[in-house]
C-alpha positions as CSV (number, residue, x, y, z in Angstrom):
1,X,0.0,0.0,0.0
2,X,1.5,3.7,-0.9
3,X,2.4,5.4,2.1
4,X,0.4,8.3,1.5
5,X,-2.8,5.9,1.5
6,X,-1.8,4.6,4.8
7,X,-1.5,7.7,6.1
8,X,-4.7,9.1,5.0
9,X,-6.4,5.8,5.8
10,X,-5.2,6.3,10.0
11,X,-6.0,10.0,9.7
12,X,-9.4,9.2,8.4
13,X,-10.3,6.6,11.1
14,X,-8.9,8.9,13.5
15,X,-11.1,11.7,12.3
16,X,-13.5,9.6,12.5
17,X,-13.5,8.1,15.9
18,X,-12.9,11.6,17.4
19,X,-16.1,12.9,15.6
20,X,-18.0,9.8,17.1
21,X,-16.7,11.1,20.7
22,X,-17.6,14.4,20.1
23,X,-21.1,13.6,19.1
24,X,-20.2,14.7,15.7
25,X,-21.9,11.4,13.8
26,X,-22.6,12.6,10.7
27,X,-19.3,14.2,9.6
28,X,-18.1,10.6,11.6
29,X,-20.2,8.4,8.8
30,X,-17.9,10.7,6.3
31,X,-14.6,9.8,7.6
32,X,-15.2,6.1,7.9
33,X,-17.2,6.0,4.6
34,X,-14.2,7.3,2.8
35,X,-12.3,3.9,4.4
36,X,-15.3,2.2,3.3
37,X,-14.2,2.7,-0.2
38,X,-11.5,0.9,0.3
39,X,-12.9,-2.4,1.8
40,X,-13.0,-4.4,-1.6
41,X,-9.5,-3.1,-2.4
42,X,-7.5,-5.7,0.0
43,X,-5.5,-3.0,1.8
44,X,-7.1,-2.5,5.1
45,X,-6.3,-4.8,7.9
46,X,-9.2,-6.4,9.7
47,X,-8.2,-4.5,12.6
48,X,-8.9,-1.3,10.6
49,X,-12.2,-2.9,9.0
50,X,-13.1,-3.7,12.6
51,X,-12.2,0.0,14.0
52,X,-14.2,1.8,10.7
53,X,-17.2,-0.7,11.2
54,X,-17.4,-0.3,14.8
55,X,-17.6,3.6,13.9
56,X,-19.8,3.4,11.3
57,X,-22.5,1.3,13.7
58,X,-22.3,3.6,16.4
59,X,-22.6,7.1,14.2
60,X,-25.6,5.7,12.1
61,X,-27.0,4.1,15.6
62,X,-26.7,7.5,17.4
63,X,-28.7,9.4,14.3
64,X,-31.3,6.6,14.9
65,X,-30.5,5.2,11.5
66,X,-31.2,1.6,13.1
67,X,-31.4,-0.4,9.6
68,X,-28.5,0.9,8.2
69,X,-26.9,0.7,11.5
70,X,-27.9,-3.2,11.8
71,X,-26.6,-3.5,7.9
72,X,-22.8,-2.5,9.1
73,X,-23.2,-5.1,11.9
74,X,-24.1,-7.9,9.7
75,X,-21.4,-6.9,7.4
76,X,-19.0,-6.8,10.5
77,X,-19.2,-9.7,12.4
78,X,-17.7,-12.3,10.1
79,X,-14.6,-10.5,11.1
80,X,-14.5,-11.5,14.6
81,X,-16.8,-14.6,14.5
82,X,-14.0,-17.5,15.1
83,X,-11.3,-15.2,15.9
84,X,-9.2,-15.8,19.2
85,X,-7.1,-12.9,19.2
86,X,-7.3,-10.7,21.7
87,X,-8.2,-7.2,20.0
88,X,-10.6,-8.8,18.0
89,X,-12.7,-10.4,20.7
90,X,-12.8,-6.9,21.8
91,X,-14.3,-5.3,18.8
92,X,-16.8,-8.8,18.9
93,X,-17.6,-7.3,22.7
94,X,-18.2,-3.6,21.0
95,X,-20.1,-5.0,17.9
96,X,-22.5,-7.1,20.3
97,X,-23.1,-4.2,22.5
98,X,-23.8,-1.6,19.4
99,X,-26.5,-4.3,18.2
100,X,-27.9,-4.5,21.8
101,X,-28.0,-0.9,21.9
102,X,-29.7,-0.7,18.3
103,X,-32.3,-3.2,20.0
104,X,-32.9,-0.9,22.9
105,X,-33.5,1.6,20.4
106,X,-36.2,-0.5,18.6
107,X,-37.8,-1.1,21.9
108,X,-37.4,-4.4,21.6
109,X,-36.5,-5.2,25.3
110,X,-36.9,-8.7,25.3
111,X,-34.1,-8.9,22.7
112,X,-31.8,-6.2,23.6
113,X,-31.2,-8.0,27.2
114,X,-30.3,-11.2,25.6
115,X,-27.3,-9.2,23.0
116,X,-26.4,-7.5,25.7
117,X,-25.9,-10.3,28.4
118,X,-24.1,-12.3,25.1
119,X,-21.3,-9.3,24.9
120,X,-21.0,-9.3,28.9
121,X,-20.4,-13.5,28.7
122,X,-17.6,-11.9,26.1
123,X,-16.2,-9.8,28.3
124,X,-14.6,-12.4,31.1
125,X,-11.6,-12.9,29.4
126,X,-10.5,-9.7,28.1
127,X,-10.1,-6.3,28.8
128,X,-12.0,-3.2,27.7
129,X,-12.2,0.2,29.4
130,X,-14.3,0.5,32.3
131,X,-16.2,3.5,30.2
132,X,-17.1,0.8,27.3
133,X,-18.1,-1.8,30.2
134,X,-20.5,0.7,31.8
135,X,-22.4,1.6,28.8
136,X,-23.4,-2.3,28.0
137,X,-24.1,-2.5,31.8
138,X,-26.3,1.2,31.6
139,X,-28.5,-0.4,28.5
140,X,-28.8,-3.6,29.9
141,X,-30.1,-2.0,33.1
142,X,-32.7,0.2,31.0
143,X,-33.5,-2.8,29.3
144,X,-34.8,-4.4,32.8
145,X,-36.1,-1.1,33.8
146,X,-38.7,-0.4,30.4
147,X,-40.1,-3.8,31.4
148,X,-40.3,-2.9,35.2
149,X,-38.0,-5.5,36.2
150,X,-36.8,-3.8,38.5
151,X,-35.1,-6.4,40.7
152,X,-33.0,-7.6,37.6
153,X,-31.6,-4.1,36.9
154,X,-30.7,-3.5,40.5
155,X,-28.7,-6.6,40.2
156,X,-27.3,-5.8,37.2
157,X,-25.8,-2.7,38.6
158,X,-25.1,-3.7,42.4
159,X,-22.6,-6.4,40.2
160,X,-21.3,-3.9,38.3
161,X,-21.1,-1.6,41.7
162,X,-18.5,-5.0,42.9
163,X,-16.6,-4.9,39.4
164,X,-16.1,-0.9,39.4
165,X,-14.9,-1.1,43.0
166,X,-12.6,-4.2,42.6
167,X,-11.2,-1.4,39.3
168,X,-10.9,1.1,41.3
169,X,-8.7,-0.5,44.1
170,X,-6.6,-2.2,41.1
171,X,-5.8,1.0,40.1
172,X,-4.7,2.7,43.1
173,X,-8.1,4.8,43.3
174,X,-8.6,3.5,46.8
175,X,-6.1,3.8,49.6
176,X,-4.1,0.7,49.7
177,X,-4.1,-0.2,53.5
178,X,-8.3,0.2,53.9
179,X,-10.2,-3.8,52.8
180,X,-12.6,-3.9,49.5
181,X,-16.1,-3.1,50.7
182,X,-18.2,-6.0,49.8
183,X,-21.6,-5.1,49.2
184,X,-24.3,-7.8,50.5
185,X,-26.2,-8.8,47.6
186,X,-29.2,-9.9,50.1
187,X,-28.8,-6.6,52.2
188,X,-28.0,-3.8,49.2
189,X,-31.8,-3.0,48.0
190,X,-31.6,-1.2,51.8
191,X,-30.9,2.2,51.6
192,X,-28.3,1.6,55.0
193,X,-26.5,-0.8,53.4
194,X,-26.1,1.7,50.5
195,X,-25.5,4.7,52.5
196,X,-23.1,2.8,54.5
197,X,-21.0,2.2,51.2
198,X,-21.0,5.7,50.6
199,X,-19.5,6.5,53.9
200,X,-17.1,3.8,53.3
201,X,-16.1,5.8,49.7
202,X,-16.0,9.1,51.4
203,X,-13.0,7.6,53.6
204,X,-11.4,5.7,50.9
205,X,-11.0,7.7,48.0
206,X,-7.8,9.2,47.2
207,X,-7.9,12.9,46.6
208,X,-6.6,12.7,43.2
209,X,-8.8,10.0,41.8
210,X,-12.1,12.0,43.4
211,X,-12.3,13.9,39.9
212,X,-11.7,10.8,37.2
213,X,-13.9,9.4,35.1
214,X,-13.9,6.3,37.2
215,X,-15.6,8.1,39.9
216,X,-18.3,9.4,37.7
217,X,-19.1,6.4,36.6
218,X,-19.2,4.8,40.0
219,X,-21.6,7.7,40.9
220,X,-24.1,7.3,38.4
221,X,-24.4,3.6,39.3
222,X,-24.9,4.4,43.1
223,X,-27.4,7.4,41.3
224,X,-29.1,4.8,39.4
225,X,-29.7,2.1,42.8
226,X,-31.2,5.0,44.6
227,X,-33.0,6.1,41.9
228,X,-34.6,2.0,41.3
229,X,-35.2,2.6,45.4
230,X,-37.4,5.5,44.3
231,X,-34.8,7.7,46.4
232,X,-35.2,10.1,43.7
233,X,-33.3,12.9,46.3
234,X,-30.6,10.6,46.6
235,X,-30.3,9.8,43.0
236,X,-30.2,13.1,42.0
237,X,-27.5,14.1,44.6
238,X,-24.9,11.0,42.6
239,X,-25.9,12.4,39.6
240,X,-25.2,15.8,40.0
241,X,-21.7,14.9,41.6
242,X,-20.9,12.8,38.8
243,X,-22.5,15.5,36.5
244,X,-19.8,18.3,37.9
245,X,-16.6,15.5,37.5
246,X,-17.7,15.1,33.3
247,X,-18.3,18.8,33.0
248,X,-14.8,19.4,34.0
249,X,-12.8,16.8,32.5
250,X,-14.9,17.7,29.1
251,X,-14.9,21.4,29.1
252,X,-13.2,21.9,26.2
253,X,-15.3,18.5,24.5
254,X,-18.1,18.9,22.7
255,X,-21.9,19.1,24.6
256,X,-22.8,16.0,22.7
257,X,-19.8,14.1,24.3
258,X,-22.0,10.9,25.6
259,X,-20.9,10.9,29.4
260,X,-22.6,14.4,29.6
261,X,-25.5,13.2,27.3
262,X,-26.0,10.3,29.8
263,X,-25.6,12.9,32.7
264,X,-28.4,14.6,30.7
265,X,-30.5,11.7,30.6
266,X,-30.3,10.3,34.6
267,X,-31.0,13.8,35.9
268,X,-33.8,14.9,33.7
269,X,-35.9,11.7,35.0
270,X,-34.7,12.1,38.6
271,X,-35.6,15.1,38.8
272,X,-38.9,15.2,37.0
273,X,-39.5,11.9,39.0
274,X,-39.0,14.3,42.4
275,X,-40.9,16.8,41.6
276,X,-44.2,15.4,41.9
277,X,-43.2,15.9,45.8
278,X,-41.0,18.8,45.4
279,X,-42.4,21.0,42.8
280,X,-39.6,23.8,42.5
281,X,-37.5,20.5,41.4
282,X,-39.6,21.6,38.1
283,X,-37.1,24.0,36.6
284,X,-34.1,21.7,36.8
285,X,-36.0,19.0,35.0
286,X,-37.1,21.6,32.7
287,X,-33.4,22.0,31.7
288,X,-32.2,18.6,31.4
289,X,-34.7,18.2,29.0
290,X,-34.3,20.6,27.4
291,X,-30.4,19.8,26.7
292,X,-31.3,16.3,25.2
293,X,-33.3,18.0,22.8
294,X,-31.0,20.5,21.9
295,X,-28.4,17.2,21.8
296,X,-30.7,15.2,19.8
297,X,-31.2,18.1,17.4
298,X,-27.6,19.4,17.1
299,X,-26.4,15.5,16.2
300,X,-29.8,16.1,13.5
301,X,-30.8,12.8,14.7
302,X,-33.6,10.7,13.1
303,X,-35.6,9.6,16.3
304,X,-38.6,11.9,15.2
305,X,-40.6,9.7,18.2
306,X,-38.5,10.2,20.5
307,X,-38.1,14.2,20.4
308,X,-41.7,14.2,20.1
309,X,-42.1,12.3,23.4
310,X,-39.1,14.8,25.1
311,X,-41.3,17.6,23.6
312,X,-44.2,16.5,25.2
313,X,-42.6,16.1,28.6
314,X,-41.4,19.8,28.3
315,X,-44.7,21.0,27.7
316,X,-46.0,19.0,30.7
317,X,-43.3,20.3,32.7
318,X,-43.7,23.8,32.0
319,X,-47.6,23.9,32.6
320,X,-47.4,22.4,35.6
321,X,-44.2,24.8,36.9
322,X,-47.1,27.6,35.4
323,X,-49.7,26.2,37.6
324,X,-47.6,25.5,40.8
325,X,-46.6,28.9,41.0
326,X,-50.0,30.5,39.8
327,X,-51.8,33.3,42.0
328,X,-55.2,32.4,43.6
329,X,-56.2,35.3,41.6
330,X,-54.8,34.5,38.1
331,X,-56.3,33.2,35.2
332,X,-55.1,31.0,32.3
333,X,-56.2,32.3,29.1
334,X,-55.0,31.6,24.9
335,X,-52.4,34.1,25.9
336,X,-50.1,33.1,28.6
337,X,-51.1,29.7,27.8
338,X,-49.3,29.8,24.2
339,X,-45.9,28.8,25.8
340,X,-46.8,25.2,26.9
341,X,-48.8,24.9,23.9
342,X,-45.9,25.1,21.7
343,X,-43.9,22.5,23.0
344,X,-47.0,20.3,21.9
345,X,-47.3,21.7,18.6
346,X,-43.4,20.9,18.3
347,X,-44.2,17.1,19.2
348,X,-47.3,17.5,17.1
349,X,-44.7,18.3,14.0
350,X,-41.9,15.7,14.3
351,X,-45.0,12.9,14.8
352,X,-46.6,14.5,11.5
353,X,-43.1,13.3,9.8
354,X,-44.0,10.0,10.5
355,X,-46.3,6.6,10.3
356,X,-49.1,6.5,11.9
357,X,-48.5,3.2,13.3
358,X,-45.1,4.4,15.3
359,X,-46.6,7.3,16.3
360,X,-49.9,6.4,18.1
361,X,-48.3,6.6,21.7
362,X,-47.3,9.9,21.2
363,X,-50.1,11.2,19.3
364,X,-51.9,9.8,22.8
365,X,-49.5,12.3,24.7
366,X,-49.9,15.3,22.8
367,X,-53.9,15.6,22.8
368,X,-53.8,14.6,26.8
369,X,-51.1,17.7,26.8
370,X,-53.3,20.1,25.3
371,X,-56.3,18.5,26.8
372,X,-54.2,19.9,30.3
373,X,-53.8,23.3,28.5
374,X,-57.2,23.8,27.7
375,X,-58.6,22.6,31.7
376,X,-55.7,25.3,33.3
377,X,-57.7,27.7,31.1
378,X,-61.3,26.2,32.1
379,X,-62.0,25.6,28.4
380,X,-64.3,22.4,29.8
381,X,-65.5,21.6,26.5
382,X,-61.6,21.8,24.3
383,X,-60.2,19.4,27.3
384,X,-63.0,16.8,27.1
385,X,-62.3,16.3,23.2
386,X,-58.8,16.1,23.3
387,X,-59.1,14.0,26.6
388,X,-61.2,11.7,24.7
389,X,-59.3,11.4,21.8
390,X,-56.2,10.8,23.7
391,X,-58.1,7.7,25.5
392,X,-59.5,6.5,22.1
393,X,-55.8,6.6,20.4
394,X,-54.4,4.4,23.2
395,X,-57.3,1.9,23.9
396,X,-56.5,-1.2,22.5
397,X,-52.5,0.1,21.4
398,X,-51.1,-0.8,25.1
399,X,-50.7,-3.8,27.1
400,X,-48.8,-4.6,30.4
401,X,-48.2,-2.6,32.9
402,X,-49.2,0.5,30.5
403,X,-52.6,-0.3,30.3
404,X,-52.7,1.7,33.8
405,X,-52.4,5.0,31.3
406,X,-56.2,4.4,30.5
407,X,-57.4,4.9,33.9
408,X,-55.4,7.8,34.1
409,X,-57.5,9.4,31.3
410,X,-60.6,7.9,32.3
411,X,-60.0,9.9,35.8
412,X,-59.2,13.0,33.9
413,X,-62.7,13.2,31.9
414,X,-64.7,12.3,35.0
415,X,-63.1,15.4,36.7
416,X,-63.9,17.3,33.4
417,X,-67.7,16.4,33.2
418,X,-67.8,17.1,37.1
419,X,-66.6,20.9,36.1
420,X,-68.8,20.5,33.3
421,X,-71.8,19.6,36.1
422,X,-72.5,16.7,34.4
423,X,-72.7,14.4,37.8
424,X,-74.1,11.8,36.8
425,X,-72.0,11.2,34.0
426,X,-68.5,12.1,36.2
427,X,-70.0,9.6,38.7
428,X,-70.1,6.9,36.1
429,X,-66.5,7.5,34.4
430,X,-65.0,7.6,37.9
431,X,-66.8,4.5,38.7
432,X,-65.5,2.7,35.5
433,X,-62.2,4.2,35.9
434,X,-61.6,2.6,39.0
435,X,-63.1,-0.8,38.1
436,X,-60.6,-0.5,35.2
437,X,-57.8,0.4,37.6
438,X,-58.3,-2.6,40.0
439,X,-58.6,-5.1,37.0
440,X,-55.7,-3.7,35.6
441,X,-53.9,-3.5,38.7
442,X,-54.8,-7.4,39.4
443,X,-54.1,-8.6,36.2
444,X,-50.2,-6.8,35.8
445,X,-49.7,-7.3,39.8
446,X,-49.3,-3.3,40.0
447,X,-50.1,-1.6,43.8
448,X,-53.6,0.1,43.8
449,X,-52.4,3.2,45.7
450,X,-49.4,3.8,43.4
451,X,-50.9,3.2,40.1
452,X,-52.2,6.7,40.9
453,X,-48.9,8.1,40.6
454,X,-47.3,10.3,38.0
455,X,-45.9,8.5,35.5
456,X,-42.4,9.6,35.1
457,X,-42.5,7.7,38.9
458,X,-41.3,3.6,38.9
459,X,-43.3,3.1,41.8
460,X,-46.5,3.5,39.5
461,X,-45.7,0.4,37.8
462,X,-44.3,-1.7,40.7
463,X,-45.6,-5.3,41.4
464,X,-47.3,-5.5,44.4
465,X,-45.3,-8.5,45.6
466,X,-42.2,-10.7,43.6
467,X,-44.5,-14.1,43.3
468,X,-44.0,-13.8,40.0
469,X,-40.7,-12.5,39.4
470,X,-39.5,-15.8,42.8
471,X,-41.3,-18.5,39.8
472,X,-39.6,-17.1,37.1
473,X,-36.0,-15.9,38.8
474,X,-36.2,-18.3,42.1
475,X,-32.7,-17.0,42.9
476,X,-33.5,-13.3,42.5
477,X,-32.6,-11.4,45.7
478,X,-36.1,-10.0,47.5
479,X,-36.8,-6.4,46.0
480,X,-36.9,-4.0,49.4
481,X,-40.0,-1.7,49.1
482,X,-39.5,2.2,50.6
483,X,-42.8,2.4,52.3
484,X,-42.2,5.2,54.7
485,X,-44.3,7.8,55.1
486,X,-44.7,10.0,52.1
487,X,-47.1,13.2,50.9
488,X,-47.7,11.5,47.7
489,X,-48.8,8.4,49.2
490,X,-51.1,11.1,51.5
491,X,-52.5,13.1,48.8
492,X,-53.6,10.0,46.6
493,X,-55.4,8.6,50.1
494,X,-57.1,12.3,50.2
495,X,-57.9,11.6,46.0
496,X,-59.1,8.7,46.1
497,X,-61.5,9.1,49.5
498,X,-62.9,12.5,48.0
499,X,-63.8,10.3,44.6
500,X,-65.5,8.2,46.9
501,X,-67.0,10.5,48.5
502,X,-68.2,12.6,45.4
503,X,-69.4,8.9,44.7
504,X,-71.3,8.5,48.3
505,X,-69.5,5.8,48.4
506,X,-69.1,4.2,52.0
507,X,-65.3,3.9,51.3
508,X,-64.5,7.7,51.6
509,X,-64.2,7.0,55.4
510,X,-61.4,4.3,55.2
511,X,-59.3,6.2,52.8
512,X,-59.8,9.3,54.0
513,X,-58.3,7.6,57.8
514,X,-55.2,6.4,55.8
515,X,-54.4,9.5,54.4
516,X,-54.9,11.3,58.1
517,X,-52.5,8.4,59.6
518,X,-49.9,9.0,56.5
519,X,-49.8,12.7,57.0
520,X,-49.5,12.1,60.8
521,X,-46.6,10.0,60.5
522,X,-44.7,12.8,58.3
523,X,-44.3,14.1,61.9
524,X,-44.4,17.9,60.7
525,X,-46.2,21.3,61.1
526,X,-46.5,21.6,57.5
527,X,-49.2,19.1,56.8
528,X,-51.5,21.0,59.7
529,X,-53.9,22.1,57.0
530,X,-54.1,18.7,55.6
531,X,-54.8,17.3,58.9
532,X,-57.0,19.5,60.1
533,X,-58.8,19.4,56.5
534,X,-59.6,15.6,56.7
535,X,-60.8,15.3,60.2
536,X,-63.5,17.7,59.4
537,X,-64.0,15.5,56.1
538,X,-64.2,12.4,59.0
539,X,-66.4,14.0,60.8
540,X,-69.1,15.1,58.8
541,X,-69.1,11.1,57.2
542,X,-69.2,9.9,60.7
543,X,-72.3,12.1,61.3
544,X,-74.0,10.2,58.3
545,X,-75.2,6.6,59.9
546,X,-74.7,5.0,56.6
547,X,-71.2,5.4,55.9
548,X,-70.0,5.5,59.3
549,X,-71.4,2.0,59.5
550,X,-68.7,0.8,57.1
551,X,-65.8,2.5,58.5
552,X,-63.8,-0.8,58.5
553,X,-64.2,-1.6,54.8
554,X,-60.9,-1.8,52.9
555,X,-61.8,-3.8,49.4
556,X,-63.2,-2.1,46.6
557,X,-67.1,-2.6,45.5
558,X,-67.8,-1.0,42.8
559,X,-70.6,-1.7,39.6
560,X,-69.3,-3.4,36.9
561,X,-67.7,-1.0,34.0
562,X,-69.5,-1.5,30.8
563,X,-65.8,0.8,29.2
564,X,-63.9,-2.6,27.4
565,X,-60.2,-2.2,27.5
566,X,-59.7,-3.7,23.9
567,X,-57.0,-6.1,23.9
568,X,-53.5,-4.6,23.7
569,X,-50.7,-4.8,20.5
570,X,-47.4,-4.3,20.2
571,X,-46.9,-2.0,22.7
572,X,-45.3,-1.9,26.1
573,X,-42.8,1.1,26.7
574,X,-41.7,3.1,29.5
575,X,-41.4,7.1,29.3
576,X,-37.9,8.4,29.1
């Protein structure tokens, strides 16, 4: 080969790979196209064909060009299929990982886990960087998570907690003369057992590997634990520490480097996830978002659903900032409405570039958004249509655990026809909507109380217990459950007995005694009002003979619903 094709072959794939770490993919497809060329030509090495393959899968998998993507993986792996040397069993690792990542992509869970547990098998017997092994180990673990398998993804990244520590004191990261904390596989899913880890890091640490990438890492898997313990607090508080380490060791890298993209990713959901107890949390998730979609749009990616569901989330995070800090006195009108209404009309516009079919979801989210738009401005009659059509899309597209999404709705018309004054009919969708929600709830195993919850919030989709998950996974470590006292849990008591008794329903009483015994057991002066609120609510119920006889009734009665849940397809996501 001349020398001066050498050399621009090694320049190329060097241009290349630094545009792929830079978040640069399209002008990264250019470089290792121009290599490309070359493949028929007998001149480039297979460790070069391996290196510009590799690149190429990863640029067109980041600009959600998952065909073309899954075309340079099929072309790839007859390199590395029956090699045994040593770097080539590494780029079998990376090209197994890219496709596992392609299948996350896809939403195909169920297939994604099993590519990506094949490149960890890989992995045993060589050596990649413990940046390459997190990312496998950060899909996999969404993987687990979109199908609320909770348990398995807290395993996967309590062993990867184990491997990153056992790294770390390899490297000289932790001070020599202090033992390797070994975490308790049956004890970790406690929060002491975590925090006593972290007390154990704060000790152990050297001060000069406190700001390495290694500790980033390690942070967003202790992030990630707390954040599957729905300690969203915690979670946010590894994040944000590993957040800080990234943006200074990549200061001068580009934004779309993907250690701050991921940063990007964890916090926006943490913090979103928190807010629902902590509203001022609003404006921070507000901003991760927003820098994912200013990511996703810089790298002009093609994941039109995806920025349609982020755009979404923004509107529905800047409505409900709008209404939390709202005057008693202030009214929503067309006006100062018009900026959460164009966030949908953004998600409205990348779903318009698309199938119907891979866009019904979505479509779902954007009428409920403005449905939300048109209630904050009382415009009864708007919110009921685009409630309605946002029930209709979904009904019969969702299965799983998701199917809880159609009580949701249902909920939010009967509130709409109660403002309308039409009682009778709010009293019958809130009676369906709750006969939906227990079937639902029975059928997926989900917790009555917390289907109720926001949806950005993995508690909402929980089992209620693991006899499933013990039949299926019989040596699965039990799942620990944070059941302390909580406002959210509180507030849906107070919803749920003021449905009832909107209902007359002789259950009001029992729920309305939880939520008084929750918001006692928060043990502070700020829930007086609440307190105070619902024993006047008990004691007016106690005062009517016919519900006061019942005040020991836990189990839901309610009439049949003649609404039919229409059997679900293909779909069973979780929100981002």
């Amino acid at each position: 080969m001349p020398k001066a094709l050498k050399r621009s072959i090694e320049n190329d794939l060097k241009e290349g790979n630094l545009k792929n770490a830079q978040g640069n993919y399209i002008d990264a497809l250019f470089y290792f196209k121009k290599v490309y060329q070359h493949s028929n030509d007998n001149i480039l090495s297979i460790t070069q064909q391996c290196d510009m393959f590799h690149g190429m899968i990863k640029a067109a998998s980041q600009l959600h060009q998952l065909e073309k993507a899954l075309e340079y993986y099929k072309e790839a792996m007859p390199l590395v299929k029956d090699s045994k040397h040593k770097s080539l069993k590494i780029y079998k690792v990376k090209f197994l990982a890219e496709k596992g990542n392609i299948l996350l992509k896809m939403e195909q869970y169920e297939r994604a886990i099993l590519q990506l547990n094949r490149s960890i098998k890989h992995i045993s017997n060589i050596s990649i960087s413990i940046n390459a092994w997190m990312q496998i180990i950060c899909d996999l673990a969404k993987a687990y998570i979109a199908q609320y398998d909770y348990e398995q993804a807290e395993k996967t990244l309590l062993q990867s907690l184990q491997s990153q520590l056992r790294n770390l004191k390899d490297s000289g990261c932790i001070n020599k003369d202090l033992p390797i904390y070994m975490l308790s596989t049956s004890k970790a899913s406690d929060d002491y057992e975590l925090n006593d880890f972290v007390t154990y890091l704060k000790y152990s640490i050297t001060e000069e590997s406190s700001k390495k990438l290694e500790m980033a890492i390690l942070y967003d898997t202790i992030g990630s634990i707390f954040y599957l313990h729905y300690r969203y607090d915690r979670a946010i508080e590894f994040y944000e520490k590993s957040n800080d380490i990234k943006n200074n060791l990549f200061q001068y890298c580009h934004r779309n480097n993907w250690n701050k993209l991921s940063s990007a990713e964890y916090l926006s959901k943490a913090y979103f996830a928190y807010a629902e107890s902590d509203p001022t949390k609003l404006k921070q998730a507000a901003k991760y978002y927003r820098t994912r979609v200013i990511i996703l749009t810089d790298t002009r990616s093609n994941n039109k659903v995806l920025l349609a569901r982020l755009c979404n989330i923004e509107g529905e995070i800047a409505l409900k900032r709008k209404l939390h800090m709202k005057t008693n006195t202030e009214t929503l009108n067309d006006g100062n409405c018009a900026n959460y209404t164009k966030f949908f009309q953004k998600a409205n516009k990348f779903l318009s570039e698309l199938d119907d079919a891979d866009t019904i979801i979505e479509k779902s989210n954007f009428h409920f958004g403005l449905a939300t738009v048109h209630a904050a401005k009382q415009a009864w009659d708007s919110a009921k249509d685009d409630f309605e059509i946002s029930l209709n899309l979904v009904n019969g597209k969702l299965k799983g655990s998701n199917e809880i999404i159609i009580a949701d709705i249902m909920d939010k018309i009967a509130e709409v026809l109660r403002e309308q004054m039409k009682m009778n009919e709010a009293k019958k969708m809130y009676r369906e909507a709750i006969t939906v929600r227990k079937n639902i709830c029975d059928k997926n195993d989900l917790d009555f109380i917390r289907s109720y919850y926001n949806k950005q919030r993995l508690e909402k989709y929980r089992r209620s217990f693991n006899k499933k998950l013990s039949q299926d996974k019989p040596g699965l470590t039990q799942f620990k459950i944070n059941d302390k006292p909580s406002p959210e849990k509180a507030s849906i008591y107070e919803k749920i007995a003021e449905i009832y008794k909107f209902l007359n329903d002789e259950h009001s009483l029992s729920y309305y005694e939880k939520a008084l015994e929750e918001y006692r057991n928060l043990g502070s002066e700020k829930w007086k009002k609440n307190i105070d609120k619902i024993w006047n609510e008990i004691d007016m119920i106690k005062k009517t003979p016919a519900i006061a006889d019942c005040n020991n009734i836990s189990d839901i009665s309610i009439a049949p619903s003649t609404f039919k849940i229409k059997p679900g397809t293909a779909y069973d996501k979780h929100d981002v």
